[in-house]
C-alpha positions, 0 to 999 in steps of 0.5 A: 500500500505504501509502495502504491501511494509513493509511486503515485505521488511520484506520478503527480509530481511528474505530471505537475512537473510536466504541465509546468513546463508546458506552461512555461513554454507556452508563455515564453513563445506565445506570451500565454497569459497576455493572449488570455486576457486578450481574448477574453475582452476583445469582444468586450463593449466596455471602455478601457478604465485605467487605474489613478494613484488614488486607487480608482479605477476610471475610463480613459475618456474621463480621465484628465491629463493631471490624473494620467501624469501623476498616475504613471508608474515608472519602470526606467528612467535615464538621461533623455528616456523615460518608460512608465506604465499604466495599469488599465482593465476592461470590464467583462464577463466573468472570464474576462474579470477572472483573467484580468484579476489573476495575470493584470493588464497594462500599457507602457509610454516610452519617451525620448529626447531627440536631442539624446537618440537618433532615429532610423529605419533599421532591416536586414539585407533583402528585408528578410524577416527579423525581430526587435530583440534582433535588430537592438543587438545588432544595431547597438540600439536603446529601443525599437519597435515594428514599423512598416505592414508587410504583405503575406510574404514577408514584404514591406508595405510601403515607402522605406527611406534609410540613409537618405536613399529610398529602399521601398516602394509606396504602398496606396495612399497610406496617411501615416509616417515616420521620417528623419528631416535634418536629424530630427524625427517626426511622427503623424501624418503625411501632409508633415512630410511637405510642410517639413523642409529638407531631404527625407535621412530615414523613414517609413510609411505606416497607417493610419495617421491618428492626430495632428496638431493635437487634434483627433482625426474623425476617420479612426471611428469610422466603418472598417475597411480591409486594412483598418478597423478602429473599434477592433480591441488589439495590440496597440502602438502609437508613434507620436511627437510633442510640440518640442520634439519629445517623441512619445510611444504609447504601446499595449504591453501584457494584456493591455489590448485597445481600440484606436481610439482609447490608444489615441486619447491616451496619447493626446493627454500625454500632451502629443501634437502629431501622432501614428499607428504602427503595426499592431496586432500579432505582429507587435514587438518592441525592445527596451535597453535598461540598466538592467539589460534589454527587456522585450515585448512580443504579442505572439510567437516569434521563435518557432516556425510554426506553420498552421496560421494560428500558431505562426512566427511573427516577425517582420522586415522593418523596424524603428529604431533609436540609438544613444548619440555620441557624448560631445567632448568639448576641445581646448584648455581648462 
């Protein structure tokens, strides 16, 4: 009887072992319990409610410019670059509770100074597929996220400028972009693109522009289309610039999923003048560059090559990138 309860003890430990290590694979490349969340609130007719320093929770629609500065979490903060986070919710049916309750839901706002980075558009040899932890390794890079769409193979969409020399084609008559004029970045829609004087340095074509000088655009709330669906509850990122050139990125981060509007609000609190989708979705990654090493976010798979739809590696041809400035050493005698 003994011999039977420890062989059986034996096997729940190594079933419990198992089921672990499934669970740690399965968050580790699919980002499970972000994905949980995802899908149980992306059906959700509710606002996003984020959570103030006071302990209340309030739609982001409500919620003030005071209420959302002070309510920032910061994550890192060095000189010229600041990430911080909030912790929002979407009320639902009891799974969708549950699955917020247990694993939490959250947005990140990354800003730097232009003055500190420069931005880039940053992609391998024949635009062959990459990832953002990739591109930050190899281009010694303090943050970079998904730019440009791609098509079903893999392919840019849309124009892509790097080192001043046009590498890509313009795809339709998309509204959004982000450009380098005379060392400085710019983000939001194409009309900055004449009003800015100078030669494009970098840059690429996204969609769709959001807002313009501080002024959201009627269209994000409009009937979907085949590339765009502004009500649909996704992964989120946002390029956006403030009147003195702050760039700021609002970002879904674990279950932090969003509509185009809630992401744009957001941004226009955060005092953002011109602002820009970039590709969400699935497809979403960026890369961050702490004290404490680089920390990574992928909304799905992007290690394993899988080949059913479902379950398929995201990774992509374009990527923004920014990177430390040299440190100006001034000449001449004490």
């Amino acid at each position: 009887m003994t011999s039977k309860l420890g062989c059986l003890k034996y096997l729940l430990l190594l079933a419990l072992t198992g089921a672990l290590l499934v669970y740690g694979v399965a968050e580790f490349v699919f980002n499970l319990n972000s994905n949980l969340v995802a899908l149980s609130v992306r059906n959700s007719s509710q606002p996003l409610q984020i959570l103030l320093k006071r302990g209340e929770w309030k739609p982001a629609t409500a919620v003030t410019p005071a209420d959302l500065a002070a309510t920032l979490i910061e994550r890192h903060s060095s000189t010229g670059m600041r990430w911080t986070t909030l912790k929002v919710r979407r009320e639902g049916d009891a799974l969708a509770n549950l699955a917020q309750r247990v694993f939490g839901a959250e947005i990140h706002i990354v800003t730097l100074v232009p003055e500190r980075f420069d931005f880039m558009t940053t992609y391998l040899p024949k635009f062959a597929l990459t990832t953002a932890k990739e591109r930050m390794a190899e281009e010694n890079l303090w943050f970079s996220i998904t730019g440009n769409f791609r098509d079903p193979k893999g392919r840019p969409m849309g124009w892509v400028y790097h080192e001043g020399r046009q590498v890509n084609q313009p795809f339709g008559d998309w509204s959004g972009c982000f450009f380098v004029k005379d060392g400085r970045p710019w983000f939001g829609p194409k009309s900055l693109l004449n009003e800015v004087p100078g030669l494009i340095q970098e840059g690429s074509q996204v969609y769709p522009s959001v807002m313009k000088n501080h002024t959201t655009f009627a269209y994000v709330d409009l009937k979907p289309d085949e590339f765009f669906d502004g009500s649909k509850i996704s992964y989120r990122a946002l390029g956006g610039m403030r009147k003195d050139g702050t760039i700021v990125f609002v970002l879904s981060g674990d279950g932090g999923v969003m509509n185009v509007s809630e992401v744009t609000e957001i941004a226009r609190k955060l005092d953002v003048q011109h602002a820009t989708l970039l590709d969400g979705g699935r497809a979403l990654q960026y890369s961050i560059r702490t004290d404490d090493g680089p920390w990574h976010f992928h909304a799905f798979n992007t290690a394993l090559p899988f080949t059913h739809k479902w379950l398929e590696r995201q990774r992509s041809p374009v990527y923004i990138g920014a990177r430390r400035k040299a440190p100006v050493i001034l000449s001449g005698t004490p």
